[in-house]
C-alpha positions in Angstrom: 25.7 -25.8 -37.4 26.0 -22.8 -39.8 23.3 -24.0 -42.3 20.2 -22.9 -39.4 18.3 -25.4 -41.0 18.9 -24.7 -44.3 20.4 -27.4 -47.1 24.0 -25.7 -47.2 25.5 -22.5 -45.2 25.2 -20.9 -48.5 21.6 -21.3 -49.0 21.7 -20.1 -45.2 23.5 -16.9 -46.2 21.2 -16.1 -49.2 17.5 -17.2 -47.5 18.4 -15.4 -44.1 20.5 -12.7 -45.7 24.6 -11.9 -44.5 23.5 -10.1 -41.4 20.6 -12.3 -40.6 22.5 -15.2 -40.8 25.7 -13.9 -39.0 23.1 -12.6 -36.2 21.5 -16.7 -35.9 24.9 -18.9 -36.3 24.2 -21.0 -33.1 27.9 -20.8 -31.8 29.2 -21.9 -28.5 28.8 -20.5 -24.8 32.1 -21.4 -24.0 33.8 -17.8 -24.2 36.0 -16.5 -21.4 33.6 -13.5 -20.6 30.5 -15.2 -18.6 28.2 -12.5 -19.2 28.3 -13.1 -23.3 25.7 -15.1 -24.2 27.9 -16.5 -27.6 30.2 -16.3 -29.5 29.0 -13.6 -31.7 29.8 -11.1 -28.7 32.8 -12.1 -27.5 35.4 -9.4 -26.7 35.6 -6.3 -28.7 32.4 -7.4 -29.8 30.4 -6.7 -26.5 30.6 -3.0 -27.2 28.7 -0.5 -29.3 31.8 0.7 -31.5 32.3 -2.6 -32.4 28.6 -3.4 -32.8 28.8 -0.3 -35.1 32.0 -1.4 -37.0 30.5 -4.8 -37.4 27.3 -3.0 -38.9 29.2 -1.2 -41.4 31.3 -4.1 -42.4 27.8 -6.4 -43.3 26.9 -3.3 -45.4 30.5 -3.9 -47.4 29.7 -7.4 -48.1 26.8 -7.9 -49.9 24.7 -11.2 -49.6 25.3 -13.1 -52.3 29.1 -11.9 -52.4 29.2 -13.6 -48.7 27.3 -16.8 -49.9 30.0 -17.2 -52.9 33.1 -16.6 -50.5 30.9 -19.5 -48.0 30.8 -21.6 -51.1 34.4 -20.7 -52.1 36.5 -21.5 -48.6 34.8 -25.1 -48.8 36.7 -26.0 -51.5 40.1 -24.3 -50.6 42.4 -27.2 -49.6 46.1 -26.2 -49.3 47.1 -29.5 -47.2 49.9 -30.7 -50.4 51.6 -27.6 -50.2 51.9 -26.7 -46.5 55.9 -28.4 -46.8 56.6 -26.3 -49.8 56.3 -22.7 -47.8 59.6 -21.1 -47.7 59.2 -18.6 -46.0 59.2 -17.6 -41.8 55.7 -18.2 -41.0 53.8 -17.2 -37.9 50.0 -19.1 -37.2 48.3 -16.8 -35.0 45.7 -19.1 -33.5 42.7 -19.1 -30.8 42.7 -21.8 -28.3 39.0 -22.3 -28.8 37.1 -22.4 -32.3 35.1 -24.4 -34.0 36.2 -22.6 -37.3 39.8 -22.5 -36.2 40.3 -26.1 -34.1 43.2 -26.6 -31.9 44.3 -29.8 -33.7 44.4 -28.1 -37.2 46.7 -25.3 -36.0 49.2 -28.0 -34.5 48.9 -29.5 -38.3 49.2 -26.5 -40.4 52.5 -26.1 -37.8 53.9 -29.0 -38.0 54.0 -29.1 -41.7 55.0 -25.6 -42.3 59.4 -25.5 -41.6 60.0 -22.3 -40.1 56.2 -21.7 -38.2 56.1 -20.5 -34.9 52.5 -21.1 -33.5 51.2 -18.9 -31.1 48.1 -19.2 -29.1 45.7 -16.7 -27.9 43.6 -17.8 -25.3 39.9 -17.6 -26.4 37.2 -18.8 -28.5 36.8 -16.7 -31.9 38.7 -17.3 -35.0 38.9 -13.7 -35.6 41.6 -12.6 -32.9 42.7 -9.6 -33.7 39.6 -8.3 -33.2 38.9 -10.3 -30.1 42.4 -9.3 -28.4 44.0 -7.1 -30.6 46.9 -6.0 -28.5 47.8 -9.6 -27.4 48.0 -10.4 -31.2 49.7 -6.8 -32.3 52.3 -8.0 -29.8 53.0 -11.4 -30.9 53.4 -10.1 -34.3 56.0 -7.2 -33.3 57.9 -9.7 -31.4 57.9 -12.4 -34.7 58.8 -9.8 -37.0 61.4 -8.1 -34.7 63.0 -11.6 -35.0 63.1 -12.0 -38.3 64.7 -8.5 -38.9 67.2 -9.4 -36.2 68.1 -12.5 -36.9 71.0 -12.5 -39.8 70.5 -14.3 -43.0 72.3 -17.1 -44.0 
């Protein structure tokens, strides 16, 4: 889906350039807003600040340093050490993504002691920027419990 016809999504990323590519990514119609055409426009994305933003934040990342961090997430594989976090942990996830699916969040929760999932309802991976008071809120309210709660 992300390789647009190319051998890898890095060679993707470094034929179509960062922006280029971002701007083709064939992702799914099934956002909550009916007038976005994909997922590259869903929520805060729909609007010219954010266009802008977004802009600025290609110009930050340059191609190849994109194509690298493609190459590099691939190989990232933290499944034998998901038991060993000791820590309170809170998985902010969307309830529709192809890069973030439903069924891995459940895993990486299960596995974790101590995680509190918690959903936000839509389709990019990316949801703080999709519904950043919905996830500013979750957060407060995780941390708030934390500080609140007395330690053993």
């Amino acid at each position: 889906m992300v390789r647009i016809g190319r051998p890898t999504w890095m060679d993707a990323i470094r034929e179509l350039g960062w922006a280029e590519w971002q701007a083709n990514v064939p992702l799914s119609n099934l956002g909550t807003n009916k007038d976005v055409k994909n997922t590259n426009n869903i929520g805060r994305g729909s609007g010219p600040a954010y266009d802008k933003w977004h802009r600025q934040q290609q110009k930050k990342h340059p191609t190849e340093g994109m194509a690298l961090y493609a190459e590099f997430i691939q190989t990232v594989d933290v499944r034998e050490i998901l038991e060993e976090v000791k820590v309170p942990t809170l998985l902010v996830a969307p309830t529709r993504s192809f890069a973030s699916p439903r069924e891995l969040n459940e895993e990486i929760a299960r596995r974790i002691p101590d995680c509190k999932l918690e959903w936000v309802d839509g389709l990019g991976h990316m949801t703080w920027v999709d519904k950043p008071q919905e996830v500013t809120n979750i957060v407060l309210k995780f941390v708030d419990k934390i500080v609140s709660t007395p330690r053993k």
